[in-house]
N, C-alpha and C positions, 0 to 999 in steps of 0.2 A: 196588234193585240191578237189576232186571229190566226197569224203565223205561231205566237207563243202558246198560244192555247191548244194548237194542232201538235206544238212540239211537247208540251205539258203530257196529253192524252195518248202519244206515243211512246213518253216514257215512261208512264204509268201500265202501262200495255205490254213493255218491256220488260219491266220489274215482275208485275205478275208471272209474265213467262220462267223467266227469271230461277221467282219461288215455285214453280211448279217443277221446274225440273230438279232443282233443289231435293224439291220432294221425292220426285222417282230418283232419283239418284241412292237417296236414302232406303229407298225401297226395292230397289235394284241389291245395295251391298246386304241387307236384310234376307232376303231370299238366296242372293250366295251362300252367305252364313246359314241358313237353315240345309241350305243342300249341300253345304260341305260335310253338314254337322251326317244327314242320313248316310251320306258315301261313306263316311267314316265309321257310323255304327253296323253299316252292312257288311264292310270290310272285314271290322270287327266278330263280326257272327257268323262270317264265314271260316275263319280263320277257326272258331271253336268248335266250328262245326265238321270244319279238315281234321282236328287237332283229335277228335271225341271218331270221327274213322277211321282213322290210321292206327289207334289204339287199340280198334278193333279187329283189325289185319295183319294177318300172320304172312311175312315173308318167308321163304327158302329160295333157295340157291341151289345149284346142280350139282352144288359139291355136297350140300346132305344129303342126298341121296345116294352117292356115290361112296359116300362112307359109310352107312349103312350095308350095303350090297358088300366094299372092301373086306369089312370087320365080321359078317356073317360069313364069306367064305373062305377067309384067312383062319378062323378059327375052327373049322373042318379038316 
């Protein structure tokens, strides 16, 4: 009876364990999900915040100026 009872209390011991990790398990894939969710909204705000610079940036090239300089003294 004393063996049963010893095994009784280890499985019960076990089970607890068991649901505990259960739990962080669940609370593990929880906290994924919330920090995939920020890496994605960061991504995201970055991306319009590239998108909202670039629109504000004026490229040239070595050839507009060269054309310029061409066509002013071609037409002298």
């Amino acid at each position: 009876l004393q063996y049963e009872n010893t095994y009784m209390r280890k499985i019960t011991e076990m089970q607890d364990e068991i649901i505990s990790l259960k739990q962080q398990v669940i609370d593990l894939k929880n906290e994924n999900i919330r920090l995939s969710n920020l890496i994605s909204k960061n991504k995201t705000e970055t991306s319009k915040q590239n998108d909202i610079s670039s629109d504000d940036e004026e490229y040239y090239s070595v050839d507009d100026g060269l054309d310029n300089l061409f066509d002013r003294y071609c037409k002298t």
